[in-house]
C-alpha positions as CSV (number, residue, x, y, z in Angstrom):
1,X,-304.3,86.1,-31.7
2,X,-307.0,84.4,-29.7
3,X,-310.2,82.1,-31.1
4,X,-313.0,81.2,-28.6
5,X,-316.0,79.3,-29.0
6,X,-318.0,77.4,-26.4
7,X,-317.8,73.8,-25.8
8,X,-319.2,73.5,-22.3
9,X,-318.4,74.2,-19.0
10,X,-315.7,70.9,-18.2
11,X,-313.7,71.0,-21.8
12,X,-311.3,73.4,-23.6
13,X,-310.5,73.5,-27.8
14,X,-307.2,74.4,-28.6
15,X,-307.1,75.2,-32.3
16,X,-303.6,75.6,-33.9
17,X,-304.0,79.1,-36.5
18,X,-303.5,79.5,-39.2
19,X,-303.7,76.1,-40.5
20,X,-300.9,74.7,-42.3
21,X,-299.3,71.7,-43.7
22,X,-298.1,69.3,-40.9
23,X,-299.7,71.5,-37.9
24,X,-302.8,70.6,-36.2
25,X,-306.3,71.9,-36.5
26,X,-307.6,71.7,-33.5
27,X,-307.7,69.3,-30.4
28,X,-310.7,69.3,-27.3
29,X,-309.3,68.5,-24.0
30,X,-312.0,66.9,-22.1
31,X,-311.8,67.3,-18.9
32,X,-309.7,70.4,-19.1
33,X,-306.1,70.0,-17.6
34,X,-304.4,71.2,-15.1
35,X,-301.9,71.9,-17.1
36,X,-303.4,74.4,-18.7
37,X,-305.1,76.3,-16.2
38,X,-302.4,79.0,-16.5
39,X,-303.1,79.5,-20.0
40,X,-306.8,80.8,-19.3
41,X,-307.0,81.6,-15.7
42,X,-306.8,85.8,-17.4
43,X,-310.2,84.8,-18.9
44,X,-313.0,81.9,-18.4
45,X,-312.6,80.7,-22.2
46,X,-313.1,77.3,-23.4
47,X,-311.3,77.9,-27.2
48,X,-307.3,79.3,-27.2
49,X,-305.5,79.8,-30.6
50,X,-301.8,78.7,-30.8
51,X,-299.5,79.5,-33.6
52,X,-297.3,77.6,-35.3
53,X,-296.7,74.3,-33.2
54,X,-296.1,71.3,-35.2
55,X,-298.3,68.3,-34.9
56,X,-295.3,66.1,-33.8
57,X,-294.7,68.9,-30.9
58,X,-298.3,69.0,-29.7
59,X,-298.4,65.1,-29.6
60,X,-295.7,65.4,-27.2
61,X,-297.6,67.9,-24.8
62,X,-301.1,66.4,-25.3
63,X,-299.5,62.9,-24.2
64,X,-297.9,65.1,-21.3
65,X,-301.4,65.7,-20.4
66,X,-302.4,62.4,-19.7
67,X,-299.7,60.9,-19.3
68,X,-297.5,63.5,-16.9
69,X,-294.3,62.5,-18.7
70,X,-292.1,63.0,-21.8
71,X,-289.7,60.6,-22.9
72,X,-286.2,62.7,-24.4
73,X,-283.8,60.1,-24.5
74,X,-284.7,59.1,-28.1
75,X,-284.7,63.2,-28.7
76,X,-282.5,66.0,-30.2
77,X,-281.7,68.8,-28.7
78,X,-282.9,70.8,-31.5
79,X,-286.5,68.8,-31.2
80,X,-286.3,69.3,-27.0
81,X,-286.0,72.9,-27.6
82,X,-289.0,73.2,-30.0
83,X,-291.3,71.2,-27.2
84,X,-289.8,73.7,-24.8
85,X,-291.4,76.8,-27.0
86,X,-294.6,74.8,-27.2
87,X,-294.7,74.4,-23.7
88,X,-294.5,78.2,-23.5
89,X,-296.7,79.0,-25.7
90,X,-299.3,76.5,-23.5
91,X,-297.9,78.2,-20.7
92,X,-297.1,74.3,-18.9
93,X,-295.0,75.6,-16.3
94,X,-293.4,71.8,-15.2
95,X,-293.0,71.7,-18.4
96,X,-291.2,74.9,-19.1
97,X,-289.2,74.6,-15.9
98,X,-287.6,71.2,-16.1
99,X,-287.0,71.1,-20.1
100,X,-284.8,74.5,-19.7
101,X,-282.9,72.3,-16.8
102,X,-282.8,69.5,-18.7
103,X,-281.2,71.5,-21.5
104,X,-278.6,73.4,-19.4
105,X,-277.3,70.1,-18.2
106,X,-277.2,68.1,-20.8
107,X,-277.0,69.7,-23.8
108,X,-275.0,72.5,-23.6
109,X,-273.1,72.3,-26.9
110,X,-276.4,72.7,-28.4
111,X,-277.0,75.8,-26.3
112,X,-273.4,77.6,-27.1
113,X,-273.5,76.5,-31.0
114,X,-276.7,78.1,-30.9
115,X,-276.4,80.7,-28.6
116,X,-278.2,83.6,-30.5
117,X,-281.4,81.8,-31.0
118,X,-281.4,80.7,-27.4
119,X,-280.4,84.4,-26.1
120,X,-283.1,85.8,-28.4
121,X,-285.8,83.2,-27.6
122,X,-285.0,83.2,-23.7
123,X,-285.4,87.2,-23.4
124,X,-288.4,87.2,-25.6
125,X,-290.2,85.0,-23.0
126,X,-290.1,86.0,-19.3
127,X,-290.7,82.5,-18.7
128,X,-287.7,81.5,-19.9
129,X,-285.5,82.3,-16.8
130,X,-283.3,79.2,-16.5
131,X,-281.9,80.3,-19.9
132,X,-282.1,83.3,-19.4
133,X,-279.1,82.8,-16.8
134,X,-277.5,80.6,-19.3
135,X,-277.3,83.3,-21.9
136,X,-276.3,85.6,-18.5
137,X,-273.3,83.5,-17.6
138,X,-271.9,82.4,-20.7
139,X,-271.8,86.6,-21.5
140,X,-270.4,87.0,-18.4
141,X,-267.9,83.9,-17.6
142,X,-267.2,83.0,-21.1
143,X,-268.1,85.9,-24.2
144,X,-265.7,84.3,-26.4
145,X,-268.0,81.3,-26.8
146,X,-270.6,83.0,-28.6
147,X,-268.1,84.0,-30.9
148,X,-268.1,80.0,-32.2
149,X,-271.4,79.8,-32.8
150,X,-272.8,78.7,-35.9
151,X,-275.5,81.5,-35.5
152,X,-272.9,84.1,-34.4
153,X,-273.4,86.8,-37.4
154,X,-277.4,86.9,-35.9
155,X,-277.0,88.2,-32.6
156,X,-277.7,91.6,-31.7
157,X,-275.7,94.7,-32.0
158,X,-275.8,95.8,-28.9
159,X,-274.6,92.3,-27.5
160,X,-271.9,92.6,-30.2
161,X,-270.7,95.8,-29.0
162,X,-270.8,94.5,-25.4
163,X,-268.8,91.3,-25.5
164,X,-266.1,93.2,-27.9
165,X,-265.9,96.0,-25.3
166,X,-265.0,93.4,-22.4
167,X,-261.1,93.6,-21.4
168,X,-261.5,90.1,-20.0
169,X,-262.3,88.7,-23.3
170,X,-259.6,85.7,-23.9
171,X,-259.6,85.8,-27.4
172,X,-256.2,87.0,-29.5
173,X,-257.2,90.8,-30.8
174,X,-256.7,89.4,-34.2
175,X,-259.7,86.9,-33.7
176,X,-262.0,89.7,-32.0
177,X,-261.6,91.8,-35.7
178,X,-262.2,89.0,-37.8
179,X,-265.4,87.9,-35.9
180,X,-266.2,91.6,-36.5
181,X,-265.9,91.6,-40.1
182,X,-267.6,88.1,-40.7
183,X,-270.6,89.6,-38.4
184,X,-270.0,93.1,-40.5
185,X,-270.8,91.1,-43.7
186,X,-273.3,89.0,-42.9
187,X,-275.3,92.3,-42.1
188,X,-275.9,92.4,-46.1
189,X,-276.6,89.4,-48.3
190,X,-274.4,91.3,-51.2
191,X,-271.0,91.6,-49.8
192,X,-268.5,89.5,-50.5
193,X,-265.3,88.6,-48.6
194,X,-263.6,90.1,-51.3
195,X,-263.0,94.1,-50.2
196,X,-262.1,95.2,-53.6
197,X,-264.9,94.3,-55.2
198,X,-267.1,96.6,-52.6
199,X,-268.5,99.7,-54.3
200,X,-268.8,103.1,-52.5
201,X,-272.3,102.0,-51.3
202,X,-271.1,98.6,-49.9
203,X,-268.2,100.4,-48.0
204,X,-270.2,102.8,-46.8
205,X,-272.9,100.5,-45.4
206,X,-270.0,98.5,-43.3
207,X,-268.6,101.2,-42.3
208,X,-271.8,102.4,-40.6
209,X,-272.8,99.0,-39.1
210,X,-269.4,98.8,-37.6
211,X,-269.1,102.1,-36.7
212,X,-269.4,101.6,-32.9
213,X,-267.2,99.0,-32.6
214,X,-264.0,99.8,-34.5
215,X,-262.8,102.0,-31.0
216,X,-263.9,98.8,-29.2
217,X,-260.6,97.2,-30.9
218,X,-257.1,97.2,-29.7
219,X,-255.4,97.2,-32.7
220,X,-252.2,98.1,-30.7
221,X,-252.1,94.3,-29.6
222,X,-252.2,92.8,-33.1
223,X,-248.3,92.4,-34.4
224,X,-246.8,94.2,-37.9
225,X,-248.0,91.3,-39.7
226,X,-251.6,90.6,-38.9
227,X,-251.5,94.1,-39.4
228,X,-250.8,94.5,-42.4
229,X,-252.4,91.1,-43.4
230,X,-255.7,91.5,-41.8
231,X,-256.8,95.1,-41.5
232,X,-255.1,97.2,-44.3
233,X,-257.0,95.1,-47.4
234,X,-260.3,96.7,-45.0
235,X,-258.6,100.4,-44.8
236,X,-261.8,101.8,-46.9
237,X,-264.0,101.2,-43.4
238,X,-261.4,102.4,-40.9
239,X,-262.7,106.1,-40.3
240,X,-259.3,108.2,-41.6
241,X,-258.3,109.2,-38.7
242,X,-258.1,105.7,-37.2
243,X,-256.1,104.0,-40.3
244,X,-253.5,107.1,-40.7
245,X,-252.8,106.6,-37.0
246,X,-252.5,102.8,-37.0
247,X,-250.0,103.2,-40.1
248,X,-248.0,105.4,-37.8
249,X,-248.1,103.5,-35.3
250,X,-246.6,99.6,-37.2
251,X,-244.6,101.2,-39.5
252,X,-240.9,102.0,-38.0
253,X,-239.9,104.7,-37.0
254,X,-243.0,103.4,-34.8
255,X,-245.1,106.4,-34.0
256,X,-247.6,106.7,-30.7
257,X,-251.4,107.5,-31.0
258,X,-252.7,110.7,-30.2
259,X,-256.4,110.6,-31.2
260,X,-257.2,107.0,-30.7
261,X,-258.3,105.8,-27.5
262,X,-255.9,103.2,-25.9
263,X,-257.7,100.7,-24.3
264,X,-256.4,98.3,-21.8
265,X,-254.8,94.9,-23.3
266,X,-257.4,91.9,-23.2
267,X,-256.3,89.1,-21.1
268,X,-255.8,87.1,-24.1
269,X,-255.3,83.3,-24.3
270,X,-252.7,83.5,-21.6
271,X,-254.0,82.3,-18.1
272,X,-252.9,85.6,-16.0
273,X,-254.4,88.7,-14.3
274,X,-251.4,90.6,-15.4
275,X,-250.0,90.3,-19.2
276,X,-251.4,89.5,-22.6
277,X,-250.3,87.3,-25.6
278,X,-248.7,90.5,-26.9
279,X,-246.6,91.1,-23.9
280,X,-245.1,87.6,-24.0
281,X,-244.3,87.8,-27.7
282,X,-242.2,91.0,-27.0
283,X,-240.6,88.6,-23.3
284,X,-240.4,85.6,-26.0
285,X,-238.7,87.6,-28.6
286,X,-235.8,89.3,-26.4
287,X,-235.2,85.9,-25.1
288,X,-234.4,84.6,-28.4
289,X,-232.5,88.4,-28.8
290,X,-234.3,89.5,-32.0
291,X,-233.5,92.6,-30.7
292,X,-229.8,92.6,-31.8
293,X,-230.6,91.3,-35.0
294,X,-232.4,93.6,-36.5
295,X,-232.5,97.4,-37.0
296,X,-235.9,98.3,-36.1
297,X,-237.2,95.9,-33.3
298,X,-240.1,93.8,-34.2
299,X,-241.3,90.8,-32.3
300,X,-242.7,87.5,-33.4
301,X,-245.9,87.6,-35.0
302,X,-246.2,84.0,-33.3
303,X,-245.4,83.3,-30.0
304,X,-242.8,80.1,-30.3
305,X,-243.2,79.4,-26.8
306,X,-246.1,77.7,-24.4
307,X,-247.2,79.4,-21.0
308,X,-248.5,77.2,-18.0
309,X,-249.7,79.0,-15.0
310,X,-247.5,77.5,-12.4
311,X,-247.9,80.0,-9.3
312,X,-250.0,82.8,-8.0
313,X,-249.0,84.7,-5.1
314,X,-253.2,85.3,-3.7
315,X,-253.9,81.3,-4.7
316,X,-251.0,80.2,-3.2
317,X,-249.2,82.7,-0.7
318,X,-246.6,85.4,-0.4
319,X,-244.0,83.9,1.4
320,X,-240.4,83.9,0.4
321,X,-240.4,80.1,0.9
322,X,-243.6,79.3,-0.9
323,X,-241.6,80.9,-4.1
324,X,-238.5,78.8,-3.8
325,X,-240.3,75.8,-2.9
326,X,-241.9,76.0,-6.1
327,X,-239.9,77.8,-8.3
328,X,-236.0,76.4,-7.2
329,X,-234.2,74.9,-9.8
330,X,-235.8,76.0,-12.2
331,X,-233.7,78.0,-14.8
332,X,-234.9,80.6,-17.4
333,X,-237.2,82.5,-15.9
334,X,-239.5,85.7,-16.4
335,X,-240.2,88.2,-13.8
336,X,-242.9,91.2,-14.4
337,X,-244.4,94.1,-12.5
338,X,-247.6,95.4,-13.0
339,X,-248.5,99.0,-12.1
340,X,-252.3,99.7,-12.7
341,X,-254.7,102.5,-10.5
342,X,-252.5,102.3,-7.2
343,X,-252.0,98.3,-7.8
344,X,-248.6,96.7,-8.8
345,X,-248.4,93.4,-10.4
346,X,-245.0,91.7,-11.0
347,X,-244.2,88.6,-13.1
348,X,-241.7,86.0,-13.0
349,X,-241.0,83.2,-15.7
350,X,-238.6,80.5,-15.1
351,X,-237.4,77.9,-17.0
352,X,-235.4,74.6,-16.8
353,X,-233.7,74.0,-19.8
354,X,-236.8,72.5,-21.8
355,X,-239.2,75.0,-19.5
356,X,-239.3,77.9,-18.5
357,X,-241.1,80.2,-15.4
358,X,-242.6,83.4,-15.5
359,X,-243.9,85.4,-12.3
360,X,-245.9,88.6,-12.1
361,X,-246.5,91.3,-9.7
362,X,-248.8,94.1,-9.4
363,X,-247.5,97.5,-7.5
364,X,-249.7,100.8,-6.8
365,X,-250.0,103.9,-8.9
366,X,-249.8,103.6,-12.7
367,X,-250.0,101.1,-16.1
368,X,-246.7,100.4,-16.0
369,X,-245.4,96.5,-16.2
370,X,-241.8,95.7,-15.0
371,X,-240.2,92.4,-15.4
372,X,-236.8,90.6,-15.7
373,X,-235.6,87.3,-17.4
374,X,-233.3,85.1,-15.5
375,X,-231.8,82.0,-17.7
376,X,-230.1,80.2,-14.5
377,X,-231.6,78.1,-11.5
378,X,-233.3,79.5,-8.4
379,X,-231.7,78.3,-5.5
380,X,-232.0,79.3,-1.5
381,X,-228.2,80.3,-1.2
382,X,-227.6,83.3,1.4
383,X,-225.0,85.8,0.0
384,X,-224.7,84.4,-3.0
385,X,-225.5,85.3,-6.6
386,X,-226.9,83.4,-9.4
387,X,-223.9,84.3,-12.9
388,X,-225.7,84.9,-16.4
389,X,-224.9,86.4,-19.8
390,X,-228.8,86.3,-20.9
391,X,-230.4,87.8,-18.2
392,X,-232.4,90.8,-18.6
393,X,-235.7,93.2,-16.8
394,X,-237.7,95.2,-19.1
395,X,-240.5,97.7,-18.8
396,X,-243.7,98.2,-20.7
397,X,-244.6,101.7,-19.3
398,X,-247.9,101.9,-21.3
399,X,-250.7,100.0,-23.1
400,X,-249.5,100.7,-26.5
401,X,-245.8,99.0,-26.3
402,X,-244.1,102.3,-28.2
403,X,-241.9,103.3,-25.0
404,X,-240.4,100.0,-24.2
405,X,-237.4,99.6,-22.1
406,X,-234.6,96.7,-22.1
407,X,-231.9,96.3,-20.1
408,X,-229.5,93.2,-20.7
409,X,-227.2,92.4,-17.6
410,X,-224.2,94.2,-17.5
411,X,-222.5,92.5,-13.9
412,X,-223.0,88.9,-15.1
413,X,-221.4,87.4,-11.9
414,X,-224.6,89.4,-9.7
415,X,-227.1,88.8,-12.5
416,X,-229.7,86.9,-10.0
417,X,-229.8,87.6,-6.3
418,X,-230.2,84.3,-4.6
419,X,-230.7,85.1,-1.0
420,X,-233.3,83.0,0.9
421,X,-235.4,85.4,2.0
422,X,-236.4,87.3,-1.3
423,X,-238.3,86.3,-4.1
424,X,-237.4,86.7,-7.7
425,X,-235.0,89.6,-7.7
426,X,-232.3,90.7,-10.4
427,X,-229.2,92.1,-9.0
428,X,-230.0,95.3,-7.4
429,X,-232.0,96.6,-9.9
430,X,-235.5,94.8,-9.4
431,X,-236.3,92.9,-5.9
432,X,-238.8,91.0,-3.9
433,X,-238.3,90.9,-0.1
434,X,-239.5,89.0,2.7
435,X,-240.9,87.4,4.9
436,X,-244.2,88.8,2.9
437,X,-243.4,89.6,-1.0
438,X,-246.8,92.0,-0.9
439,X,-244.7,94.8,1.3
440,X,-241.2,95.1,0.0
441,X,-240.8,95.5,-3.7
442,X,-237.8,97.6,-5.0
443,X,-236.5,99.6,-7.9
444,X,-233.3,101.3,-9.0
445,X,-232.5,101.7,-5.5
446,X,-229.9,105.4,-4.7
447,X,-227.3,103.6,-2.5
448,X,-227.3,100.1,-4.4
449,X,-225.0,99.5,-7.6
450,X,-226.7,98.4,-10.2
451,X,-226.1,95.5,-12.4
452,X,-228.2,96.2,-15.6
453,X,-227.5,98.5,-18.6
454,X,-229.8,101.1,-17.8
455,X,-232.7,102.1,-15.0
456,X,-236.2,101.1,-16.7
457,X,-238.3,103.1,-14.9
458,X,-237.6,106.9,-13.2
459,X,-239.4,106.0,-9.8
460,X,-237.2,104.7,-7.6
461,X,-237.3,103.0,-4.2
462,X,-239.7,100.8,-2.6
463,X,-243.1,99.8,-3.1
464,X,-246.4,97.3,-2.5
465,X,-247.7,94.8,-4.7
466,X,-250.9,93.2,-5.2
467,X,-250.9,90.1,-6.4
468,X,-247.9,88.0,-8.7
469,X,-247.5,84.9,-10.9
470,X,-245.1,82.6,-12.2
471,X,-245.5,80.1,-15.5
472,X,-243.7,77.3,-16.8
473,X,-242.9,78.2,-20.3
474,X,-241.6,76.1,-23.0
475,X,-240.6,75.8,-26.6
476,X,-243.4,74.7,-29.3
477,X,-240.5,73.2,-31.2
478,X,-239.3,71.2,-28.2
479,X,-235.8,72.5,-28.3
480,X,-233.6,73.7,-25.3
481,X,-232.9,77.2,-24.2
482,X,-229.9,78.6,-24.1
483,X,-228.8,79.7,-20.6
């Protein structure tokens, strides 16, 4: 709200309403300032009412007046940011446009660890622009940030529901649902962490608030553990339907879906286009053959091993050589195909002894991700075949990991095909062939013997790739893999 009253023609009161404790009365501005033109060029006014600006804030911007600076290296951030509303609200446009600069450079922990106060602040004012495109890029380069911020439980639903929709979000799903509960709970003052204390009301309430976002979570990608650690104790908010399914589904015999909508995997905390933390726990947990150990499979609900993105075939090339002169002598490595809408992605990880490498390729036409381990070096040796016992390729034919296929080496003397002009290839059975590794990919090939246990997957023959990757990959523990 607006106060006028006339003061003459050459000076402007600015009266600070309603008056409070530590805020300023009033102030007369004698000539009136430039500065302040834009504030009442709408109307010719000599008295303009400002809410809410503390005295110590309107020193600042007065002295700005006459002074045309402000000093902020014996500043907060915190205090910068208030001057920044004042300025706004006194519609000092140098003001405005160099403190939002100022706090995009310099003080952008401040701006993440308070990101809901700054995304609500910045699209509340259409001045705000610079932050605006802050609050714009970290949503869009980096959601998971806003997930560590202290004021993370305040932000919007709708921006809640947006970032946990992303499949680029590089968060474990684990993480994703237990930001979703704390912001779940913080939507009431009375709930506890405690679900069993909840009455009918309390569940009832959460289940609503989180109703849009519990199809938004891949609950497929958490492991048996987290689970049953993290997500049954909250059963009474699943919808039914959703919980009887997910029971199914971790509980062996495992059972697939029908009525829940399987998203695609996040990328995770894994630095590749292709797999997710989930894939390499399943990669991770055949290496270390937990699947001979125990009746019904279940992988590692921690990943023992470390993934470095070594190689990537559109940073780096497609050229048979380009792979061996990175990838040769390396032992231990990982190898995956990626099938998604027409695109194939293929991965290979290698290792050397300590290490290992994984690379990945993407092929055209549907979800399906191929792969192979190889335990032994890469080498450039024409007509010649790398011998394993450990080897194995592998298929994940769908998002939701029920259908998995394995297939140890069952030729040991042909486990790795080491000719000079192919990529990563295992026997006869998955191949990469020059000069360009994009164009000739191969599967289960008619007139080729095969030297794995079993075909995993029914297509056979040749196809393209888009893209494909190889990590260095090593033990947490610091011991030696087996080869």
């Amino acid at each position: 709200m607006r106060y006028f009253k006339v003061l003459g023609n050459d000076s402007l009161s600015i009266i600070v309403w309603p008056p409070r404790r530590g805020l300023i009365d009033s102030v007369v501005i004698t000539p009136k300032h430039a500065a302040l033109q834009k504030l009442t060029e709408a109307e010719d006014v000599n008295s303009i009412a400002i809410h809410d600006v503390s005295s110590e804030v309107f020193k600042v911007l007065i002295d700005y007046m006459y002074c045309a600076s402000i000093k902020l290296n014996d500043k907060m951030a915190s205090e910068i940011f208030e001057i920044l509303l004042g300025a706004e609200k006194l519609k000092i446009e140098m003001v405005i446009d160099g403190l939002q600069c100022y706090l995009v450079e310099h003080c952008e922990e401040y701006l993440s660890r308070n990101f809901s106060l700054i995304y609500r602040a910045s699209f509340e004012r259409g001045s705000l622009r610079c932050l605006q495109e802050y609050c714009t890029r970290v949503i869009s380069d980096s959601p998971e940030v806003i997930f560590s911020a202290s004021d993370f439980t305040s932000i919007p639903m709708d921006l809640l529901t947006e970032i946990v929709g992303r499949d680029d979000l590089q968060m474990d799903e684990v993480d994703v649902w237990n930001s979703v509960l704390k912001w779940g709970l913080a939507q009431s003052p009375i709930l506890t962490n405690n679900p069993e204390s909840w009455s009918l009301d309390e569940i009832k309430f959460l289940n609503t608030a989180l109703q849009d976002l519990f199809e938004l979570i891949r609950f497929v990608q958490l492991s048996s553990r987290q689970f049953k650690t993290k997500v049954i104790p909250y059963k009474n908010i699943l919808p039914s339907n959703i919980y009887e399914e997910l029971m199914g589904y971790f509980i062996p015999p495992r059972v697939r879906p029908t009525s829940i909508i399987i998203l695609a995997p996040r990328r995770g905390l894994i630095d590749s286009k292709i797999i997710t933390t989930k894939h390499a726990i399943f990669i991770t947990s055949w290496i270390d053959q937990k699947d001979k150990k125990e009746i019904f499979f279940q992988p590692y609900d921690d990943n023992p091993y470390v993934f470095e993105l070594l190689f990537r075939g559109s940073r780096d090339g497609f050229s048979p050589s380009v792979f061996h002169e990175i990838c040769d002598n390396k032992a231990h490595t990982v190898w995956y195909l990626l099938f998604l809408e027409s695109i194939l992605k293929v991965i290979n990880m290698s290792h050397v002894f300590f290490y290992a490498i994984k690379s990945v390729m993407r092929v055209t036409g549907t979800n399906e991700i191929l792969g192979g381990y190889n335990p032994v070096v890469w080498q450039r040796l024409n007509c010649k075949w790398g011998e394993s016992t450990n080897s194995f390729i592998f298929s994940f034919p769908s998002n939701d990991f029920v259908d998995t296929i394995l297939s140890r080496v069952s030729i040991r003397k042909k486990a790795i095909n080491l000719e000079s002009s192919y990529g990563p290839s295992w026997g006869y059975d998955l191949m990469m062939v020059g000069p360009n590794l994009k164009k000739r990919c191969s599967c289960n090939q008619d007139h080729l013997r095969m030297m794995y246990e079993k075909p995993i997957r029914e297509k056979k023959g040749e196809f393209e790739i888009d893209d494909y990757e190889v990590f260095l990959i090593e033990r947490k523990d610091g011991k030696p893999l087996s080869q």
